[in-house]
C-alpha positions in Angstrom: -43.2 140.8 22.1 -43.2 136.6 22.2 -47.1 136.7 24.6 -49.2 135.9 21.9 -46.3 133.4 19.7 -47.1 129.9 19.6 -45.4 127.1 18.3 -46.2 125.1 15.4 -48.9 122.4 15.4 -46.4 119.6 14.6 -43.2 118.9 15.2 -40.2 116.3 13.9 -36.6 115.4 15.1 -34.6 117.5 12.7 -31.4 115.2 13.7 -29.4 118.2 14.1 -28.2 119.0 17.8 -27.8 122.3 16.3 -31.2 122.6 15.3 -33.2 120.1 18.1 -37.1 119.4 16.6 -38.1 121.9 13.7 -41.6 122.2 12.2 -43.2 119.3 10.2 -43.1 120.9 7.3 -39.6 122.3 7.3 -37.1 120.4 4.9 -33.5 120.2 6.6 -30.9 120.0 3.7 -27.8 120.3 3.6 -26.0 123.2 2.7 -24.4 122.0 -0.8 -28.1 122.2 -2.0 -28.7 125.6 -0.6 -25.8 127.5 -1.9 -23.5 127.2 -4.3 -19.8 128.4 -3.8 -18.8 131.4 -6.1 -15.5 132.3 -6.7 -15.8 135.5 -9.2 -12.5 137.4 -9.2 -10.8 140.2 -11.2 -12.5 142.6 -10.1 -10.2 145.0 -8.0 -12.0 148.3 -9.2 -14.8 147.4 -6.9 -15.5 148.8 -3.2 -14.0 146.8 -0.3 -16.4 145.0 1.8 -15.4 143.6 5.2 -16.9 140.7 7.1 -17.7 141.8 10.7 -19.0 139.6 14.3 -21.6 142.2 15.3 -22.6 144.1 11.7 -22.0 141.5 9.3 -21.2 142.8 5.9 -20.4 146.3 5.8 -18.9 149.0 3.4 -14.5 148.9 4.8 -14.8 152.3 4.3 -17.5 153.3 7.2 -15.8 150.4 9.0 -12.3 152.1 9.4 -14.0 155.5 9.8 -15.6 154.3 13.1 -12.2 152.8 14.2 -8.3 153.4 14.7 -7.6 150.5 12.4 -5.8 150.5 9.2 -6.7 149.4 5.6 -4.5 145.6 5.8 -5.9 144.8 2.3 -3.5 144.2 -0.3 -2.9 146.7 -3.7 -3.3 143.8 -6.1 -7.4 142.9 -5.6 -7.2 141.1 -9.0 -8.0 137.5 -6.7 -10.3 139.3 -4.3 -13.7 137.9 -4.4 -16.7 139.3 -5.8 -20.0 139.7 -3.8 -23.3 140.7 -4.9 -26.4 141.3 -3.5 -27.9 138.3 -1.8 -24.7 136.6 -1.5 -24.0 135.4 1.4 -20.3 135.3 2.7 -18.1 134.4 5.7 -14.7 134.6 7.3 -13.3 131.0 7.4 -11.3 131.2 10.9 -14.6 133.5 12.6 -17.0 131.6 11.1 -17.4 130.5 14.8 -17.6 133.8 16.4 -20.5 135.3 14.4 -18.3 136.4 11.0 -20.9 135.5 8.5 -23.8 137.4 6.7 -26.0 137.7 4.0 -25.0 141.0 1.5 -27.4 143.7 0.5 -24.1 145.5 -1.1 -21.8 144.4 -4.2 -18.2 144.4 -3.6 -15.2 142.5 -2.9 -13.9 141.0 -0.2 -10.8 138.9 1.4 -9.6 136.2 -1.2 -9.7 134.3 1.6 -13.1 134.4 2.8 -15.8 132.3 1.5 -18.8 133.6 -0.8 -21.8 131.5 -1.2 -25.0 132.3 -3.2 -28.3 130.5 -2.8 -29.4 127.9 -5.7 -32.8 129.1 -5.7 -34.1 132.4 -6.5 -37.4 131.9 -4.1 -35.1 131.6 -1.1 -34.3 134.7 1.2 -31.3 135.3 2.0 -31.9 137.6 5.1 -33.6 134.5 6.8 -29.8 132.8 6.4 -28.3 136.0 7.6 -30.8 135.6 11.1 -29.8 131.9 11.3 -26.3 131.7 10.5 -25.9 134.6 12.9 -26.8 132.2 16.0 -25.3 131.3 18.7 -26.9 127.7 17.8 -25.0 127.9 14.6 -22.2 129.3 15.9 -21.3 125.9 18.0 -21.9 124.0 14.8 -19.3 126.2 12.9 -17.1 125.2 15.9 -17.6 121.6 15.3 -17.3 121.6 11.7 -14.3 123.6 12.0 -10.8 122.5 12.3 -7.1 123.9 13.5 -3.9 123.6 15.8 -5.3 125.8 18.0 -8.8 127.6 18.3 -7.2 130.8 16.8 -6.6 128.7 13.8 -9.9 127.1 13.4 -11.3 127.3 9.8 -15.0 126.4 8.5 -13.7 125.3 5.0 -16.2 125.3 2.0 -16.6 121.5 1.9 -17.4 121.2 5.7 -19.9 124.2 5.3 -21.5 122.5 2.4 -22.0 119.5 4.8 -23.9 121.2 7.6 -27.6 120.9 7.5 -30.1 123.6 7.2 -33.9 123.8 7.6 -35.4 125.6 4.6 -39.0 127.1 5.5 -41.1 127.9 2.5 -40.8 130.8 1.0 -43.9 132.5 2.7 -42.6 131.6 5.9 -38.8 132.8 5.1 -40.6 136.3 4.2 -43.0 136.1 7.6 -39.8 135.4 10.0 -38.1 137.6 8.2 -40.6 140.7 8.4 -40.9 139.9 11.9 -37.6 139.7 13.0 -37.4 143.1 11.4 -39.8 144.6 13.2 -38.7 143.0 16.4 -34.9 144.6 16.0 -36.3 147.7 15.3 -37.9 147.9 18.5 -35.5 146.2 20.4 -32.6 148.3 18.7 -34.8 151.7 19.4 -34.8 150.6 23.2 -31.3 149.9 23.2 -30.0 152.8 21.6 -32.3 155.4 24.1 -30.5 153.5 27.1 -27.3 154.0 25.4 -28.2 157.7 24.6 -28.6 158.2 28.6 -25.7 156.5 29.0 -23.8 158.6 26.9 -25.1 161.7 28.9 -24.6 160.0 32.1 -21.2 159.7 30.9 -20.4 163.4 29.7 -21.8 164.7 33.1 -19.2 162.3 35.2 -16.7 163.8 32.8 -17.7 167.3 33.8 -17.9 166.6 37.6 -14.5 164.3 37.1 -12.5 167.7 35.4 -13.8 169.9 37.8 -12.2 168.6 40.9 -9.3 167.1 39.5 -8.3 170.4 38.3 -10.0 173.2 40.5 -10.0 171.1 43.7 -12.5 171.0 46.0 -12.7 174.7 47.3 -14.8 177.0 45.0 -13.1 179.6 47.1 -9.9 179.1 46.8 -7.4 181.5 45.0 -6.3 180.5 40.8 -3.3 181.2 38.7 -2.5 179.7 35.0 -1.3 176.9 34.8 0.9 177.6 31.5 -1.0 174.5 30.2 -3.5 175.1 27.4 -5.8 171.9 27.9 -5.3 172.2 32.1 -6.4 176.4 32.2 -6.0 177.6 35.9 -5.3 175.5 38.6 -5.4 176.3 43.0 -2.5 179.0 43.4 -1.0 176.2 45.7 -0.5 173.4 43.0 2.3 172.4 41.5 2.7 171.4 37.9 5.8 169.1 36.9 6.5 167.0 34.0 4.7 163.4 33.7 8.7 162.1 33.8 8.7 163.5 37.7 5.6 161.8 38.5 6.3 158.2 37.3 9.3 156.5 35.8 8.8 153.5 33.4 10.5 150.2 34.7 11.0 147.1 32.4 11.1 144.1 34.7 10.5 140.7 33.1 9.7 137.6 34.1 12.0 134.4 34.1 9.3 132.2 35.0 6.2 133.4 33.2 4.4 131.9 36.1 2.8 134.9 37.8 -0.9 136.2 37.5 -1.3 137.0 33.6 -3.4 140.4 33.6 -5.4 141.1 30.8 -6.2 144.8 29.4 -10.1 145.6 29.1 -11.3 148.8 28.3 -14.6 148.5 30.6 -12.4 146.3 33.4 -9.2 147.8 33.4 -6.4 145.5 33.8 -7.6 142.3 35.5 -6.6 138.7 35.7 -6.9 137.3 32.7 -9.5 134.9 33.9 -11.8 137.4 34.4 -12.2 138.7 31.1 -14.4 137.5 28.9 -12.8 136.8 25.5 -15.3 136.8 22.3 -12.0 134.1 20.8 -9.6 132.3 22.7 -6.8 133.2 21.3 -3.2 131.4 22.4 -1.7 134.3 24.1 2.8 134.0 24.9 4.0 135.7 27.7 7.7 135.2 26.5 9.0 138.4 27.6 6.2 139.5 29.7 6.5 142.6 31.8 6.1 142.3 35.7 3.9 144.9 37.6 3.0 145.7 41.0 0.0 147.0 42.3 -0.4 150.5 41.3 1.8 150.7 39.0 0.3 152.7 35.6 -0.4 150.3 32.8 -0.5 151.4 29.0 -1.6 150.0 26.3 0.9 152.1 23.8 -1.0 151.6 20.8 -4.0 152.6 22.2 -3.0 154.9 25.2 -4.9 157.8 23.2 -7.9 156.2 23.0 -8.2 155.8 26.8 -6.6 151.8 27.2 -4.3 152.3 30.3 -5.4 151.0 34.0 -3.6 151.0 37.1 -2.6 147.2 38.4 -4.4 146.2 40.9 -2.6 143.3 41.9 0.9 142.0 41.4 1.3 140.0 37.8 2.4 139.8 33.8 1.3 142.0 31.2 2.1 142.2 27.4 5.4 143.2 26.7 4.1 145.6 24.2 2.6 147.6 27.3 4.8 149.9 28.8 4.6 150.3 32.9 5.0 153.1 34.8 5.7 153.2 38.8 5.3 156.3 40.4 8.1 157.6 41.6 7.1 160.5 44.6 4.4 159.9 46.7 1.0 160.6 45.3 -2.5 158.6 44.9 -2.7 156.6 41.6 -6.2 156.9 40.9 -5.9 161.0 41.1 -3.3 161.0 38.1 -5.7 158.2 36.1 -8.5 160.5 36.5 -6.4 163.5 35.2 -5.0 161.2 32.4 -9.0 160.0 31.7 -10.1 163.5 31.2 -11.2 164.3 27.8 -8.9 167.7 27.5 -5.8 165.3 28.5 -7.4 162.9 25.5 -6.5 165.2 23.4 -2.7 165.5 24.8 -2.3 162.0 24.2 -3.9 161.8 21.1 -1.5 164.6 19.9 1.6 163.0 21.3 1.0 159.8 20.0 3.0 158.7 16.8 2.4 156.7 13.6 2.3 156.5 9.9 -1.6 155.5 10.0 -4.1 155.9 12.9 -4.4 152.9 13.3 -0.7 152.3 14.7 -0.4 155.0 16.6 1.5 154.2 19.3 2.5 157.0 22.9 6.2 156.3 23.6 7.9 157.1 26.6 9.3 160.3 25.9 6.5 161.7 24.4 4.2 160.6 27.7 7.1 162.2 30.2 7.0 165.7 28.5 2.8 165.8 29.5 2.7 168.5 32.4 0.2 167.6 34.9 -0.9 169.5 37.8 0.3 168.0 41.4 -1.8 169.1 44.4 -0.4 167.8 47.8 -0.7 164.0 48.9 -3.6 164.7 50.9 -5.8 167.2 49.0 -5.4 164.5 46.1 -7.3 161.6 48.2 -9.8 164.0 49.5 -10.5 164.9 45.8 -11.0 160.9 45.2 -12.9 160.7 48.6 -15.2 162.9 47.3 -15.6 161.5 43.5 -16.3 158.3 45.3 -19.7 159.4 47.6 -20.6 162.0 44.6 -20.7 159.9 41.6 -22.0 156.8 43.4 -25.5 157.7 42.5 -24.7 158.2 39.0 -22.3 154.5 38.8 -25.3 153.3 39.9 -27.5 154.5 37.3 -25.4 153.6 34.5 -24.6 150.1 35.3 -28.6 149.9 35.8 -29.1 151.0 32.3 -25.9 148.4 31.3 -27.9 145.7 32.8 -30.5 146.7 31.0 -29.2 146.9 28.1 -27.6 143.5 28.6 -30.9 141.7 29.1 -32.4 142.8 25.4 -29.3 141.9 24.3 -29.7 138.6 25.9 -34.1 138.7 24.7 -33.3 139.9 21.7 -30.4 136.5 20.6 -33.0 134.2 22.0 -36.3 135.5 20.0 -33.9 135.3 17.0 -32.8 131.8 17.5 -36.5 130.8 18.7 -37.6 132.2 15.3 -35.5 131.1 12.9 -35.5 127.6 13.9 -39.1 127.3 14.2 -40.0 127.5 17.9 -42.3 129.8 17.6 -44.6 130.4 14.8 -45.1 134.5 13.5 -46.8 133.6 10.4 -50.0 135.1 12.6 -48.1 137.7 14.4 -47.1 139.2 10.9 -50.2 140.5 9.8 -51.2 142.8 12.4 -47.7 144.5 12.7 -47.5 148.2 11.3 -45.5 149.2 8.6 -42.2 149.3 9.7 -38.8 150.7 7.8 -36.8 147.9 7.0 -33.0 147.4 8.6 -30.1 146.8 6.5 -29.0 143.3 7.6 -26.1 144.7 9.3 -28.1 146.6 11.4 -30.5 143.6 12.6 -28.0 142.2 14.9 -26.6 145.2 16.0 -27.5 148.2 18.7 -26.3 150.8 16.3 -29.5 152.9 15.8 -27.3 155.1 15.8 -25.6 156.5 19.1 -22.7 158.7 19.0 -19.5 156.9 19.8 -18.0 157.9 23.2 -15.0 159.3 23.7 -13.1 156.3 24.2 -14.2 154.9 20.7 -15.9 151.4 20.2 -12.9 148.8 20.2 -14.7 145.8 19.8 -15.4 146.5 16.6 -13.1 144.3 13.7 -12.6 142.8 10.5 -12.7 139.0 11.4 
């Protein structure tokens, strides 16, 4: 897609580190003569927009739809801010992360967010939208923003009116930005088929997953109901007790806080802390924390439907808005993960958990003791696991290929962006012998959602910052 890009004929220092050498031609301004700041309130009959890291601006509405979170916005919209098409807007304290875009809808957003419009009508805002959306820019929104700690860090109005920006002419603005389009759409079309075989790879798993953890491994072997309507027959030799029989909840905490903090992912598990890698840093107490041991069952309780629990694999410190589980008869702790993973026990959990709004749903104790699950002995559970292990290998395999994949036009598609915008490569050329291509709404451009169905365990990294 880059072979036949060049880049410009001249160069000159743009005196930006953000920015390095930009095209002769290229102006570098600062923002204050870009974009104005607009503050147009009283207008709380409008649609809620939200300001997103991987969408940008987006309807609230489809946001929430797609999530388990919960409308936080206040009645009174009277001082929410107005934002029109072409505006562009930001999040002052994710500025940093990504939380910035250019609008192709009208609505209102947080009063405290930040709405900007461009001074000059021959400007194009999607250009901004591809620049500001950077991870070049994103370190300069981290040095012109300021806060105790980096969970606090705001990119006030003034200091964004201070950063410079290069402003191609027009005809250029409208060349990068028809390429960039066409270059997301193919990279997003890529994407989205790996994710597609993902998603399948994924369902069969599921299917081979159910299948032994709840007929066993005999095809032979005699059946009788289990007297559980998502669990159907199970081996006439299995037993089927309460979740309460299986594990008991302990609540140990730490005097110290000085053990391994473990961190919930929902592609990880529960690992140390260190090991996951955080989109924010965000100041974390462990006042209170709860102390685990290795296989001990770890939920997240307000999102224990959605799939967040993972067994410890070491000693160490977890939230004390988790809740931990020990079992407490012999068994093997992966068997009972895999029954708890399986999309009919979903359901269960989904059921039992409690809340006013989805979003704070939450699967108490209680309500996670009175789940029947069926017990097959010791042994026959680790030969189930054994044999998970060698028969899905092929198919682990397979999927974290297509992750990889996946990861490295993620990875080609951020650095053509940035090598675009900022005028390291020239497309003015490339541009006329591209075919017609449907144009993306701008919070598609950045994004892998053409459009895959979300898996069962919902898309999480997905928020109003």
């Amino acid at each position: 897609m880059t072979a036949n890009l060049q880049p410009y004929p001249e160069y000159k220092e743009s005196q930006q580190a953000w920015l390095g050498r930009v095209p002769q031609h290229w102006p570098v301004l600062p923002n204050r003569a870009i974009f104005a700041e607009v503050k147009d309130r009283e207008h709380p009959d409008e649609e809620m927009l939200s300001v997103t890291i991987t969408r940008g601006i987006v309807r609230q509405r489809a946001l929430l739809a797609d999530s388990s979170k919960k409308d936080s916005s206040n009645q009174d919209k009277s001082k929410y801010k107005l934002v029109q098409p072409r505006d562009l807007a930001y999040n002052k304290m994710r500025a940093w992360q990504g939380a910035i875009g250019a609008s192709e809808l009208r609505g209102i957003i947080s009063p405290a967010y930040v709405v900007m419009r461009l001074r000059e009508d021959r400007n194009l805002p999607r250009y901004f939208h591809h620049l500001y959306r950077t991870p070049h820019f994103a370190k300069e929104a981290e040095r012109w923003s300021y806060g105790i700690t980096s969970d606090m860090w705001s990119l006030r109005p003034e200091h964004f009116k201070t950063i410079y920006t290069p402003q191609p002419p027009p005809e250029e603005q409208a060349a990068i930005v028809r390429y960039l389009d066409y270059a997301n759409g193919q990279l997003g079309r890529a994407i989205a088929a790996k994710r597609k075989v993902i998603a399948l790879l994924n369902e069969q798993k599921q299917a081979i997953i159910h299948h032994a953890v709840t007929r066993g491994l005999d095809p032979a072997v005699p059946l009788k109901p289990s007297g559980i309507p998502w669990l159907g027959d199970i081996p006439k030799h299995w037993d089927v007790l309460r979740s309460k029989y299986i594990y008991r909840e302990v609540d140990s905490r730490s005097a110290t806080g000085e053990e391994t903090h473990l961190s919930m992912s929902q592609k990880l598990g529960l690992v140390p802390s260190s090991q996951v890698e955080e989109k924010r840093l965000v100041s974390e107490s462990y006042a209170g924390a709860k102390l685990c041991k290795q296989g001990d069952l770890v939920l997240n309780r307000l999102k224990a439907h959605l799939g967040v629990f993972a067994l410890a694999p070491q000693p160490g410190l977890v939230s004390p808005d988790y809740t931990v589980f020990r079992p407490g008869r012999e068994l093997e702790p992966r068997y009972y993960v895999a029954v708890y993973r399986t999309p009919a026990c979903r359901v269960e959990l989904r059921q039992r958990a409690k809340g006013i709004v989805q979003g704070f749903w939450r699967l108490y104790t209680d309500d996670f003791y009175d789940i029947r699950m069926p017990v097959p002995p010791v042994e026959e559970q680790q030969r189930i696991m054994a044999h998970l292990d060698d028969d899905l290998s092929g198919v682990n395999a397979t999927i974290s290929r297509f992750e990889r994949e996946i990861g490295l036009l993620r990875e080609y598609r951020t650095r053509l962006v940035a090598d675009v915008v900022t005028g390291k490569l020239d497309v003015r050329a490339a541009v006329l012998h591209l075919p017609l291509e449907e144009k993306l709404p701008t919070n598609v451009v950045n994004s892998d959602e053409l459009k895959v169905e979300p898996s069962l365990d919902g898309k999480l990294d997905e928020e109003e910052m």
